[in-house]
PAVO-990936 format. One record per atom (N, C-alpha, C): x negated, y negated, z. Coordinates in steps of 0.001 Angstrom, whole numbers, padded with zeros to 6 digits, always signed. Layout:
BEGIN
XYZ
...
//
This chain:
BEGIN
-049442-075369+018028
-050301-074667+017067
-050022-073171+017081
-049981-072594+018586
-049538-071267+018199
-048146-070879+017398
-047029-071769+017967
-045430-071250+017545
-045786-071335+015795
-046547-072658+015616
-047313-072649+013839
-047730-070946+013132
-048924-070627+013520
-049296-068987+013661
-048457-068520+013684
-047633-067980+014588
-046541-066917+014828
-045683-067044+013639
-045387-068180+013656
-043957-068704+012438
-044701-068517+011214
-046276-068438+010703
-046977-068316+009144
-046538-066221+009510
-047107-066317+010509
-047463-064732+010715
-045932-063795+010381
-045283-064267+011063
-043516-064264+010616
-043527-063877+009667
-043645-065078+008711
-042999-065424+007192
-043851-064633+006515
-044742-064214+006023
-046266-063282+005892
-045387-061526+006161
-045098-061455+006994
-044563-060288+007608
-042933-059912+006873
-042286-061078+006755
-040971-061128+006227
-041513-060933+004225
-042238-061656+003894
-042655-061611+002102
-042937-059827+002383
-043975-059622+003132
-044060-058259+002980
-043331-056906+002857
-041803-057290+004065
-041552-056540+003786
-040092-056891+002946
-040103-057649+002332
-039035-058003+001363
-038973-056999+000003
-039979-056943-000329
-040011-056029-001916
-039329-054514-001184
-040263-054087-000122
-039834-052905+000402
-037992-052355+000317
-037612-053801+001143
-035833-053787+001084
-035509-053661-000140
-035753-054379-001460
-035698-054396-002540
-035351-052902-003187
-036497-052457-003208
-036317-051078-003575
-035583-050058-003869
-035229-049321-004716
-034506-048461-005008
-034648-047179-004176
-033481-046490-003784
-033259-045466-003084
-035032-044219-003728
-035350-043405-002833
-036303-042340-003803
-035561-041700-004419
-035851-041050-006063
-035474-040403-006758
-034653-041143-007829
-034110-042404-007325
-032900-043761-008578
-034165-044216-009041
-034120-043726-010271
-035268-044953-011781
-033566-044978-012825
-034632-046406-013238
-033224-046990-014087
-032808-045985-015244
-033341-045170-015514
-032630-044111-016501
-032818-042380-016274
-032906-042144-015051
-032925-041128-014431
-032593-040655-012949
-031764-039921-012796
-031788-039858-011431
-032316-037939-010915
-033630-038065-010029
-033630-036590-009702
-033276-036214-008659
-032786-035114-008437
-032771-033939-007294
-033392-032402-006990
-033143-032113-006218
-033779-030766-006418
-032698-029506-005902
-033313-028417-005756
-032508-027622-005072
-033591-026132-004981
-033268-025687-003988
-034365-024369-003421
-033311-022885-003654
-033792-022089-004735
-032771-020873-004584
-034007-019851-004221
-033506-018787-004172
-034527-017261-003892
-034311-016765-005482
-035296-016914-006068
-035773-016101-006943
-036539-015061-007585
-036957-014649-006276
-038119-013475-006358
-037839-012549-004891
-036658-013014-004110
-036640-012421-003119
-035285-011483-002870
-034825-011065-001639
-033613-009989-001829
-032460-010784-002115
-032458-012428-002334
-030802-012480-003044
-031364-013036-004390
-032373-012769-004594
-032326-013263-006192
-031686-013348-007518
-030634-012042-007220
-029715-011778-008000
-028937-013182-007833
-028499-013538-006699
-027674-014928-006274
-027897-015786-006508
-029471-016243-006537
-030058-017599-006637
-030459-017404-007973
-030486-016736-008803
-030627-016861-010506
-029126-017671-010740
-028010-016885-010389
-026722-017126-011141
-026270-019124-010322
-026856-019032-009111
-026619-020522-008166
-027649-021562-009626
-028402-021019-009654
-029640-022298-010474
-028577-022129-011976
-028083-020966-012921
-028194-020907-014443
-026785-022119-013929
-025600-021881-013116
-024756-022330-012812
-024749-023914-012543
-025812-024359-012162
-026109-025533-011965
-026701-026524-013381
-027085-025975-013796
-027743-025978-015182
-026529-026575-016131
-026024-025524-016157
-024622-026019-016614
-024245-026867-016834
-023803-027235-015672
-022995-028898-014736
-024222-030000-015221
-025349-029843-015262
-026610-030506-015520
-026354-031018-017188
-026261-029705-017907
-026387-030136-019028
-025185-030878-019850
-024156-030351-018732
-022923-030987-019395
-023164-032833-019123
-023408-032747-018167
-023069-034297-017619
-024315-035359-018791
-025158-034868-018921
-026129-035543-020055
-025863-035436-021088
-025277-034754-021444
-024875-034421-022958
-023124-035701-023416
-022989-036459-021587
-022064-037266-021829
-023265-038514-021627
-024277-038634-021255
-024414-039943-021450
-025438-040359-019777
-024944-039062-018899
-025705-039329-017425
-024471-039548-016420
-025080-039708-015410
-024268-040861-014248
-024586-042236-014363
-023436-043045-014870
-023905-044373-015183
-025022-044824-015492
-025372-044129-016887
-026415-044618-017417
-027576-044000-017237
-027506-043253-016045
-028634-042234-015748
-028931-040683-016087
-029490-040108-017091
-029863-038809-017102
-030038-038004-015684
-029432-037046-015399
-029369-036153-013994
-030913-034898-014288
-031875-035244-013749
-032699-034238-013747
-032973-033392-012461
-032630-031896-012768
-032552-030920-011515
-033776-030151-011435
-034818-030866-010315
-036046-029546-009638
-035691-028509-008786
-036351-027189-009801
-036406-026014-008887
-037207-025462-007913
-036940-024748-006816
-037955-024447-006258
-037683-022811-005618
-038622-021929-005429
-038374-020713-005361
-038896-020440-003814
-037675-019706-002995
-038294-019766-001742
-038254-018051-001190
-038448-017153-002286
-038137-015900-002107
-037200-015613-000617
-036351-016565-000268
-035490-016388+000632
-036314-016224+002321
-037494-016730+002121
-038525-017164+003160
-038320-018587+003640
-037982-018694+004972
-038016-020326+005326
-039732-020837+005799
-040419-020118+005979
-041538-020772+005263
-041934-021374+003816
-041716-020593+003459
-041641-020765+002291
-040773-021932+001648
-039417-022426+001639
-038346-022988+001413
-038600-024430+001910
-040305-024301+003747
-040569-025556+003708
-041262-026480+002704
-042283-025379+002549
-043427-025925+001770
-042626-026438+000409
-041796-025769-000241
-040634-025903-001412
-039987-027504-001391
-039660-027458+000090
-038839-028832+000427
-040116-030212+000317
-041099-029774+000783
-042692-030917+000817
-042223-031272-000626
-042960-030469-001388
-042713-030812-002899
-041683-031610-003423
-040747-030837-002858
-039835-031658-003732
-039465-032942-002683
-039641-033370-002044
-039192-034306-001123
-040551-035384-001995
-041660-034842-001013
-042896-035613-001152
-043401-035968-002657
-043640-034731-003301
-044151-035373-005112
-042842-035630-005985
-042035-034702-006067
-040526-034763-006782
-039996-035809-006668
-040506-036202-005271
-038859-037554-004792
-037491-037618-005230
-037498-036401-004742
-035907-035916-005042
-034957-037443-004496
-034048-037351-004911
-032795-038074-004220
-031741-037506-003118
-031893-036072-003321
-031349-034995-002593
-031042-034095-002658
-031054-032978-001806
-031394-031391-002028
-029484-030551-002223
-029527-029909-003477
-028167-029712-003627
-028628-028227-003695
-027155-027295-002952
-026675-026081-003158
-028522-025327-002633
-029109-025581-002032
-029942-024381-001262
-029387-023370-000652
-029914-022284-000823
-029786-021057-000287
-029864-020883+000902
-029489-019986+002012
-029914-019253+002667
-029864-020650+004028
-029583-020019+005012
-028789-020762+006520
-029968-020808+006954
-030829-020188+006793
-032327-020086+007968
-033157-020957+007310
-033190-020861+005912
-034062-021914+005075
-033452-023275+004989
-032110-023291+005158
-031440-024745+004998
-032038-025486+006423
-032064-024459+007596
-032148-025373+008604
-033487-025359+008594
-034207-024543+008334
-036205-025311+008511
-036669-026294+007753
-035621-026430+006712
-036373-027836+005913
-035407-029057+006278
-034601-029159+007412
-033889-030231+007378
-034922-031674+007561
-036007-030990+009132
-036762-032275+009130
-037190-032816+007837
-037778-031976+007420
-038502-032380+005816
-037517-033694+005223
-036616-033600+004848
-035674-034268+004205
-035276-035526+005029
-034780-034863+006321
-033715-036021+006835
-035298-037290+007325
-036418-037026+007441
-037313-037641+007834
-037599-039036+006177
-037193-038271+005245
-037239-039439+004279
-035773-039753+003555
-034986-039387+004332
-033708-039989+003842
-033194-039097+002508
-033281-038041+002285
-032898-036889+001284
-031618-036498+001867
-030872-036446+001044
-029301-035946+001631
-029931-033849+001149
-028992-033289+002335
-028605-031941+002144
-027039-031513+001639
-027389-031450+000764
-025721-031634+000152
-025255-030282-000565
-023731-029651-000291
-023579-028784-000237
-024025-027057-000506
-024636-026965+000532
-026215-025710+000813
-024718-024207+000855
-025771-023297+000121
-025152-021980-000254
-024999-021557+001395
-024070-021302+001897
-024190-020862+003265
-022859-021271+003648
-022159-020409+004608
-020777-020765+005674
-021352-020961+006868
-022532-021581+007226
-022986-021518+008409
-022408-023064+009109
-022141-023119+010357
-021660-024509+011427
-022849-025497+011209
-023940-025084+011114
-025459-025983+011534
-025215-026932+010054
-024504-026555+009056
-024622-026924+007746
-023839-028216+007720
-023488-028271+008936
-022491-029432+009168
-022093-030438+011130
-022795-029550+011900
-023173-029214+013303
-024329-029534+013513
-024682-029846+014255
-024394-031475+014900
-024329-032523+013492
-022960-033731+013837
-023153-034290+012542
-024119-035271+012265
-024725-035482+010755
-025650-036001+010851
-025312-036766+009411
-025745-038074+008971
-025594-038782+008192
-025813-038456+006720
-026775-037103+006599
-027412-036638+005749
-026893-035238+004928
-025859-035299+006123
-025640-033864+005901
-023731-033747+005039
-023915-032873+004093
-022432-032294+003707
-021970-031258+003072
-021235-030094+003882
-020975-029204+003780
-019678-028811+003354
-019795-027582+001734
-018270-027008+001631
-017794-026194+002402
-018522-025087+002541
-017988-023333+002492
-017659-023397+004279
-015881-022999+004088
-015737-022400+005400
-016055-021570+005959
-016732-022008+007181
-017513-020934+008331
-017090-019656+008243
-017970-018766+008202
-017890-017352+008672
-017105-017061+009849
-016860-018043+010870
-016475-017970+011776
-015056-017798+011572
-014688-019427+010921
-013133-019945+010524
-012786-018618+009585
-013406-018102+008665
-012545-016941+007909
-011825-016045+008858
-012986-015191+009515
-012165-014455+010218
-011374-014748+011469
-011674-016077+011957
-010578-016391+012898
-009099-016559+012048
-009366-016772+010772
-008118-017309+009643
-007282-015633+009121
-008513-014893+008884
-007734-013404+008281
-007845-012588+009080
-008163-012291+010498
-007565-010939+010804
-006503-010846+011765
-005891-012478+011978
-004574-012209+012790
-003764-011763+011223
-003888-012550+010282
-003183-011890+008934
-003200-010314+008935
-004154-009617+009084
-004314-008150+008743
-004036-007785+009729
-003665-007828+010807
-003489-007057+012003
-002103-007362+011743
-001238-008371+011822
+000262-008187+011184
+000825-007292+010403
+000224-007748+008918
+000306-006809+007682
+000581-005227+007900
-001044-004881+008574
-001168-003524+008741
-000970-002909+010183
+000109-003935+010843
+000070-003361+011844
-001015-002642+012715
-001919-003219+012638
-003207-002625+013177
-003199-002791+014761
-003609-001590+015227
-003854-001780+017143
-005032-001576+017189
-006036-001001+016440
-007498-000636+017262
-008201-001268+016488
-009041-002820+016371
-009833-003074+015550
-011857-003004+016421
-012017-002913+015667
-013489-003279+015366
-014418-003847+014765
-015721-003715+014838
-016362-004845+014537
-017759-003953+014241
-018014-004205+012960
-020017-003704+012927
-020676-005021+012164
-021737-005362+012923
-022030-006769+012285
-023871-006615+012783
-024593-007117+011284
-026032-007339+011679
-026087-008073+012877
-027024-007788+013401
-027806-008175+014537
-028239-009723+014173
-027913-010823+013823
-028427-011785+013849
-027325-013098+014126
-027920-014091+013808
-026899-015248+013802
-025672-015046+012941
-025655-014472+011443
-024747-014485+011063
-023503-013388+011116
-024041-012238+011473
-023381-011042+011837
-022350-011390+012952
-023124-011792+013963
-022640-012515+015468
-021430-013344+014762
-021759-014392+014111
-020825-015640+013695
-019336-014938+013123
-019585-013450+012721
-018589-013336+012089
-017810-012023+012828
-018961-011802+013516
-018073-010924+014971
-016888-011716+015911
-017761-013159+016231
-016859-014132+017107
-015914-014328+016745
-015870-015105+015558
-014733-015635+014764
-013396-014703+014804
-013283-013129+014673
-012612-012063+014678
-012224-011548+016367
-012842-011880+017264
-013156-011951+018356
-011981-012993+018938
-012275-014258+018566
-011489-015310+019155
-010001-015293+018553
-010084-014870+017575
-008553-014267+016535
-008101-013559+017580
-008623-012463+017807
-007758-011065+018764
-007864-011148+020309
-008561-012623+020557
-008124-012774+022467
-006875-013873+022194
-006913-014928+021279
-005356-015679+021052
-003932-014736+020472
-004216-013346+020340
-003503-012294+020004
-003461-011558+021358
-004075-011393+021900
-004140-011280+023603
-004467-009724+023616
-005810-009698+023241
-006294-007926+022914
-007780-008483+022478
-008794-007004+021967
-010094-007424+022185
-010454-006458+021065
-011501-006230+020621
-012579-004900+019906
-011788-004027+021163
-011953-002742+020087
-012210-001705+020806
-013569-000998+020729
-014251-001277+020177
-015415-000680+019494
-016475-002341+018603
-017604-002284+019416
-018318-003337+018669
-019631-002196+018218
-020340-002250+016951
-021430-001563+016346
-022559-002833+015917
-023796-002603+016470
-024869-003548+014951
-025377-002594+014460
-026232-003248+013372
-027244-002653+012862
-028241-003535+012466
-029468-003253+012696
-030553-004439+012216
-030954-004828+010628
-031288-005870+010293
-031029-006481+008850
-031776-005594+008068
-031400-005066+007076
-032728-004473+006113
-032512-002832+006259
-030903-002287+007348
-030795-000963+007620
-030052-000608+005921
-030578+001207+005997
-029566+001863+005141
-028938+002865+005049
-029025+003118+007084
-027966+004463+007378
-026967+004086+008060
-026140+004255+007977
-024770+003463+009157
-024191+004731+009920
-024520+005700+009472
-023810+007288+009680
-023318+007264+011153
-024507+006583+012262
-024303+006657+013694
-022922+005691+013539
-023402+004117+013752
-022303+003348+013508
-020731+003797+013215
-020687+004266+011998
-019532+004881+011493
-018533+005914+012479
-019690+007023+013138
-019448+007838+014117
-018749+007445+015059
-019105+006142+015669
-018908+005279+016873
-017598+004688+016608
-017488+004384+015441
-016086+003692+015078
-015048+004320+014748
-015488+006062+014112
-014321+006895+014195
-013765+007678+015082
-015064+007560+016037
-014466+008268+017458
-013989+007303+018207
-013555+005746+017767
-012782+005103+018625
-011430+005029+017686
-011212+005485+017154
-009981+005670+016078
-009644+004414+015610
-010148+003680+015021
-010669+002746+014614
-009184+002057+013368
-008557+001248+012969
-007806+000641+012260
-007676-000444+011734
-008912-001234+011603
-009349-002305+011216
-010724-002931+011833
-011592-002936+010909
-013011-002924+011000
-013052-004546+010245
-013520-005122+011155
-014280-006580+010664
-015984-006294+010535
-016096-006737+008661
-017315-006392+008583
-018484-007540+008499
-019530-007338+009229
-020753-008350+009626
-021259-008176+008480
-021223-007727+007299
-022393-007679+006358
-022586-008255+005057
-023477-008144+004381
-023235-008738+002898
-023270-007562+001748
-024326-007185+001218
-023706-006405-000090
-024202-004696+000623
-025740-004080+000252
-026228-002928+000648
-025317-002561+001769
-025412-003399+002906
-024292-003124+004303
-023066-002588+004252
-022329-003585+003102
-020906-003187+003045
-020567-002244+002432
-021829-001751+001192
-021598-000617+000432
-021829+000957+001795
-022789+000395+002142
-023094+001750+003053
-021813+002220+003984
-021837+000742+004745
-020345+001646+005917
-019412+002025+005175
-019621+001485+003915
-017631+001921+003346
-017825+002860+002990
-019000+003504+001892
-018951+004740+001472
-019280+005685+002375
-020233+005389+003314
-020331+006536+004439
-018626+007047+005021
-017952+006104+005638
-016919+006282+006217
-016309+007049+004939
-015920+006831+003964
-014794+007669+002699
-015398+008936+002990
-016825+009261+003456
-017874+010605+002618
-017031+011441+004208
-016867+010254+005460
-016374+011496+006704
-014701+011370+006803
-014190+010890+005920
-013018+010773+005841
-011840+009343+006750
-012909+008831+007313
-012610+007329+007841
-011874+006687+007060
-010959+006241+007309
-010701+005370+006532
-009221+004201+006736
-010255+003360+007589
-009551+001897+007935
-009366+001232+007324
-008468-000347+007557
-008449-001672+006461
-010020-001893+007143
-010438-002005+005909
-011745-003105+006039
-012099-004366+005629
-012178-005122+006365
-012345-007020+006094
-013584-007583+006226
-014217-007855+004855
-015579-008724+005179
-015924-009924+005123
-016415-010806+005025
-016345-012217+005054
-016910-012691+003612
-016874-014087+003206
-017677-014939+001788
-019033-013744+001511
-019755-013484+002542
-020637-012950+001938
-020958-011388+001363
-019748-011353+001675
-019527-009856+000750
-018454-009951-000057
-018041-011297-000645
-017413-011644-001179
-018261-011636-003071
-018517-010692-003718
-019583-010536-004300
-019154-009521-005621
-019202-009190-007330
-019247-008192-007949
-019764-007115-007842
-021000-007718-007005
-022073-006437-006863
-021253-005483-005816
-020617-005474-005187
-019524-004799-004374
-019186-003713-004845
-018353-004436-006107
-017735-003021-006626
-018498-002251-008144
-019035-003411-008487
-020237-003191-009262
-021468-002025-009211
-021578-002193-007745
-022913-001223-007352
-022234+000155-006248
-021011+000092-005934
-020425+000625-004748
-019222+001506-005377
-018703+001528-006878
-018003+002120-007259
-016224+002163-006648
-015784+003328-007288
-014259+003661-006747
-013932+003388-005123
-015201+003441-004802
-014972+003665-003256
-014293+002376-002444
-015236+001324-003327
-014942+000346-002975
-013345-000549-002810
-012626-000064-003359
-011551-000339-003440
-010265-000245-002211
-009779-001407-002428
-009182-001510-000955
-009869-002559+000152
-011256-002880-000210
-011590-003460+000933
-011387-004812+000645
-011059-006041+001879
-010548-007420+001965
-011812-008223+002032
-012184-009474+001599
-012817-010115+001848
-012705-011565+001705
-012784-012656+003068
-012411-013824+003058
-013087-014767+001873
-012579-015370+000910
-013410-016253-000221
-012356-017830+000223
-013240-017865-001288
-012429-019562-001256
-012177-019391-002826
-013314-019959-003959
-013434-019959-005182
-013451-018496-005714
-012613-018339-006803
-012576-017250-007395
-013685-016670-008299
-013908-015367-008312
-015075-014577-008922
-014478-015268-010885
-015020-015624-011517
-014875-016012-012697
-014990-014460-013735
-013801-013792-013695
-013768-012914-014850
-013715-013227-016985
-014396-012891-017374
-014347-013200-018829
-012877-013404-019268
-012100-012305-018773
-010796-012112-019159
-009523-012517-018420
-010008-013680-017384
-009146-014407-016384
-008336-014421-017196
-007053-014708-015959
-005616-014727-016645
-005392-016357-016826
-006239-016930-016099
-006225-018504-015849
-006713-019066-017381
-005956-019759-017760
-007143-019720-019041
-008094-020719-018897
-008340-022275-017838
-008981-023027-017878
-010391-022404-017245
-010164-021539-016146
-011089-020651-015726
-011992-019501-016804
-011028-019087-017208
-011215-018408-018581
-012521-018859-019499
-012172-020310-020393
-012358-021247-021497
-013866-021077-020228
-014098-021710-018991
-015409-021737-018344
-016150-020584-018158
-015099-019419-017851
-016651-018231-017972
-017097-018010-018854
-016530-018080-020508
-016787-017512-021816
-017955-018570-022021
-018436-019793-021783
-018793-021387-021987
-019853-020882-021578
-020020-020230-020457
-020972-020029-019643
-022290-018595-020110
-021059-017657-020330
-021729-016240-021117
-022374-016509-022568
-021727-017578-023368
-022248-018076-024679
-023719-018787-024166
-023901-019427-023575
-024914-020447-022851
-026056-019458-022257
-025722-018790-021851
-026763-017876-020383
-026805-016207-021483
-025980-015869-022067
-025931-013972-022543
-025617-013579-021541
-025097-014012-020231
-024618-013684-019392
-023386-013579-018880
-022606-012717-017676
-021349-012701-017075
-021415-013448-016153
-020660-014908-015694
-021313-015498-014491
-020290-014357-013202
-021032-015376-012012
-020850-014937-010911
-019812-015639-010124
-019513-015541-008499
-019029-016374-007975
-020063-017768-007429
-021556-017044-007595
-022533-017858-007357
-022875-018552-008331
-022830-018255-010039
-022906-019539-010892
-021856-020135-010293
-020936-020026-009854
-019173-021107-009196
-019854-021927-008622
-020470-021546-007560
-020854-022681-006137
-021720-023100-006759
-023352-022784-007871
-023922-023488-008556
-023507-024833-009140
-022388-024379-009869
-021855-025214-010807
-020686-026481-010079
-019731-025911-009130
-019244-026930-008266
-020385-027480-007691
-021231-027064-006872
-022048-028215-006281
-022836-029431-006643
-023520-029356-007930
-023481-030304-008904
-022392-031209-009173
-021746-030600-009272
-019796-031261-009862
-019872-032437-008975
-019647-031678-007937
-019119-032552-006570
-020468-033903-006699
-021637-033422-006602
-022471-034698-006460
-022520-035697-007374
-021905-035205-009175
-021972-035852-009764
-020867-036919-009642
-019762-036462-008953
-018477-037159-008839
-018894-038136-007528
-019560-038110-006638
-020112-039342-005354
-021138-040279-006369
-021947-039479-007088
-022977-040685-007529
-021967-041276-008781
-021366-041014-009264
-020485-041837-010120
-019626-042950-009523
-019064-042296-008353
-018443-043432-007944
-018918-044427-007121
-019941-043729-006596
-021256-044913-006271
-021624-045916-006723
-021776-045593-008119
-021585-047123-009191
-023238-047168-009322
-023487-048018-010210
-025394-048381-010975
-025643-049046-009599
-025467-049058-008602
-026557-049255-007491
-026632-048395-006912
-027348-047124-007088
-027029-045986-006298
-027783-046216-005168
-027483-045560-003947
-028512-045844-002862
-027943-044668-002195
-028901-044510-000764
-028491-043378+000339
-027178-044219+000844
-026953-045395+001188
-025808-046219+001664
-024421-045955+000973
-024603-046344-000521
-023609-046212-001421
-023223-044670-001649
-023938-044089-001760
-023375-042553-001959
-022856-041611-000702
-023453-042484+000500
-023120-042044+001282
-021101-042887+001401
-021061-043904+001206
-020004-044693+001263
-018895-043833+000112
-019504-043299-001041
-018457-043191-001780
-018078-041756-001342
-018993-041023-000657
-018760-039228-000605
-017654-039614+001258
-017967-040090+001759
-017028-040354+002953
-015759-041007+002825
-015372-041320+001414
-013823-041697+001212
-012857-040430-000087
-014278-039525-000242
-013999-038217-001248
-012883-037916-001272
-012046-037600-002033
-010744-036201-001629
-011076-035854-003311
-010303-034018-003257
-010001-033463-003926
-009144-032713-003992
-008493-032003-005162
-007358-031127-004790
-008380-030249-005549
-007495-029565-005632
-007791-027914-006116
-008294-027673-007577
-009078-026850-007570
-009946-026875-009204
-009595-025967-009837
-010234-025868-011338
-009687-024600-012125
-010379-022986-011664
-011452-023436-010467
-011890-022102-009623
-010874-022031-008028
-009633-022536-007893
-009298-022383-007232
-009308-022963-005689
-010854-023806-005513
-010403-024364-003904
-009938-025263-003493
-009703-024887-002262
-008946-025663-001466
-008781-027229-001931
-008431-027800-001915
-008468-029660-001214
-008977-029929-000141
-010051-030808-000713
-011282-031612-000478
-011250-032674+000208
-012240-033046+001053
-012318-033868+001853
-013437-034508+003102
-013801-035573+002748
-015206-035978+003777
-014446-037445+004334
-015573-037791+005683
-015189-038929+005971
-016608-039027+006820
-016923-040357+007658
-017979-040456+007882
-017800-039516+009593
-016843-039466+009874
-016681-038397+011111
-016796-036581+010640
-016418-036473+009626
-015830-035221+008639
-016958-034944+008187
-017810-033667+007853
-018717-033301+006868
-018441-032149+006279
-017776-031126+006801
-017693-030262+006255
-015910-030611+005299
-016060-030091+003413
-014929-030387+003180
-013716-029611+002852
-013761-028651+003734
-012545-028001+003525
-013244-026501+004766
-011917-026399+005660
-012413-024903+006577
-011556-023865+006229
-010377-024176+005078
-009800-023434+004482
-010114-021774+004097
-009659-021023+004198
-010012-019716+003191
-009131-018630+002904
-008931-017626+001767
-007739-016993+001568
-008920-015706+001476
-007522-014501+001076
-008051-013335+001067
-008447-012823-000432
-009245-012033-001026
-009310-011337-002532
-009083-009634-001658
-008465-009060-002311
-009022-007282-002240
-009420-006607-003679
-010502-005968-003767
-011117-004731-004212
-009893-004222-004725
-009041-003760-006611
-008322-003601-006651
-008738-002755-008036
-008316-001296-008330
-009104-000982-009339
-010213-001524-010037
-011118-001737-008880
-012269-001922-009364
-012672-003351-009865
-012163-004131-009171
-012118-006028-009819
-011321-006920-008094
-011983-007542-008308
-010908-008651-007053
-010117-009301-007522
-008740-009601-006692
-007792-009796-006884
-007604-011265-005618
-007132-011859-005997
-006877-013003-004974
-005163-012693-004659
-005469-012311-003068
-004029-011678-002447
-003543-012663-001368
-003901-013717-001776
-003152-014542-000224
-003446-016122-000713
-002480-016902+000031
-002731-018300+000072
-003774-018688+000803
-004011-020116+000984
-005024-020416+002118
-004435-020285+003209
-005115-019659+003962
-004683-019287+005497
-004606-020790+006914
-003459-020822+007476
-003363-022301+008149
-003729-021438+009611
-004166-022636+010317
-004753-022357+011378
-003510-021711+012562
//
């Protein structure tokens, strides 16, 4: 009589949770599929996370205007995290919890990507390629997780044995914010010049949110300084460079993706010119010489009244890329299947230029590749191949 019980209680237990298995991934309805994505729109990269969202939009509207992903309309939720990872959680609730996203594409910001991971990875939300060169974006690997942009680290371990060749450089240095990412891109330049069998001569910080470098600068010209690896992103890079021209300094200077930016020479003038910075995808000029690149920024300025960015780029690839896994995923989309089709991925090289592509279920990050642009009358110039290890 009991094994009776147990075996009703069983079968009772098995009906129950049968529909459950059944179920469609969160966010797959038969004629829609949503996602979301978290930019800063009210905060200090807002300039970035406007051009990451109009950029995405894009890719959004193009792909519906064919018909969906197999059958499915692609609908993209925004969420504004003024570049606050508090903020970016509560952002992620929403869209996880009421949205039921399918998964969080191209988020901003390394500190906000990693406070909302629980959020997500706790209901099976993929984090799929997040605005950031950060390791964690792909470190420790995790089923959920997939990352483009080569590390801050890998750049400058990749370009300043290049520039120290080139320019024959003997005395380099290093000024880098005080935080995780400053650090990340001190090391990286660091581990370059001890496999070169030499060191900094001169390391400088400055804390996030500074806008005098004058000391800094001091420190680096009284070490006679010949190549400066720079920790910073835009205000930063404008300050040391123009301070240094104003005392007559004047080293190769190398900054990483995140001063990889218009606003550079945009907001920083003549001065700016000359300085290196590790990218991947090219800044999209109206008047590219490329014309397929070209035919896309003009597409884009007609659409927006706008000039895009390198950040509509990563907007607009990151979409790309997801639309190309859930396609080949096929009309059963699931976390399984998309996960199956993005771990046999490859790509070659696009009409923005990157690298060749690549995931596997060991692999998350897809490409550690990166080349050089320089500051060249006033416009970037892409001056180098991808750099091999």
């Amino acid at each position: 009589m009991k094994i009776r019980h147990t075996l009703l209680a069983l079968s009772g237990a098995l009906l129950l949770a049968a529909p459950a298995l059944a179920q469609p991934a969160q966010g797959v309805a038969k004629d829609k599929l949503t996602i979301g994505t978290i930019q800063d729109l009210s905060g200090p990269l807002a300039g970035f996370g406007k051009d990451v969202r109009l950029g995405m939009l894009l890719r959004v509207d193009e792909i519906n205007e064919q018909g969906g992903i197999n059958g499915r309309k692609l609908e993209l939720k925004i969420e504004d995290s003024g570049y606050d990872p508090k903020r970016a959680v509560l952002a992620a609730q929403k869209l996880v919890n009421q949205d039921k996203i399918f998964a969080m594409v191209g988020h901003i910001g390394t500190a906000q990507n990693v406070a909302t991971f629980p959020v997500l990875f706790a209901k099976n939300v993929f984090n799929f390629y997040p605005i950031t060169a950060a390791r964690e974006m792909y470190e420790p690997l995790h089923k959920l997780k997939y990352a483009f942009a080569a590390t801050y680290y890998d750049q400058m371990r990749l370009a300043v044995p290049k520039l120290v060749q080139e320019k024959g450089a003997k005395r380099v240095c290093s000024i880098y914010q005080d935080d995780e990412f400053g650090l990340e891109v001190m090391r990286g330049g660091e581990t370059a010049l001890k496999a070169l069998g030499t060191d900094y001569v001169e390391k400088t910080t400055f804390k996030r949110g500074a806008t005098d470098f004058s000391s800094q600068v001091a420190k680096m010209k009284a070490a006679n300084c010949d190549l400066v690896v720079l920790g910073t992103i835009i205000r930063e890079t404008i300050g040391t460079i123009g301070e240094s021209r104003k005392t007559g300094f004047n080293p190769t200077f190398l900054g990483s993706s995140a001063a990889y930016t218009d606003l550079i020479h945009r907001l920083g003038g003549k001065a700016m010119d000359g300085l290196y910075a590790a990218m991947t995808v090219q800044h999209p000029y109206l008047d590219e010489s490329s014309q397929p690149l070209r035919f896309w920024a003009n597409k884009y300025k007609t659409k927006f009244n706008e000039d895009p960015t390198v950040f509509s780029v990563y907007g607009y690839a990151a979409i790309d890329t997801f639309i190309r896994g859930a396609q080949k995923a096929g009309a059963n989309l699931s976390v399984d299947s998309f996960m199956k089709a993005m771990d046999s991925y490859t790509s070659d090289s696009d009409i923005f230029g990157a690298a060749p592509m690549s995931f596997s279920p060991t692999k998350r990050l897809a490409s550690n590749q990166a080349r050089l642009s320089q500051i060249q009358n006033g416009r970037w110039k892409v001056v180098s191949d991808y750099l091999s290890h």
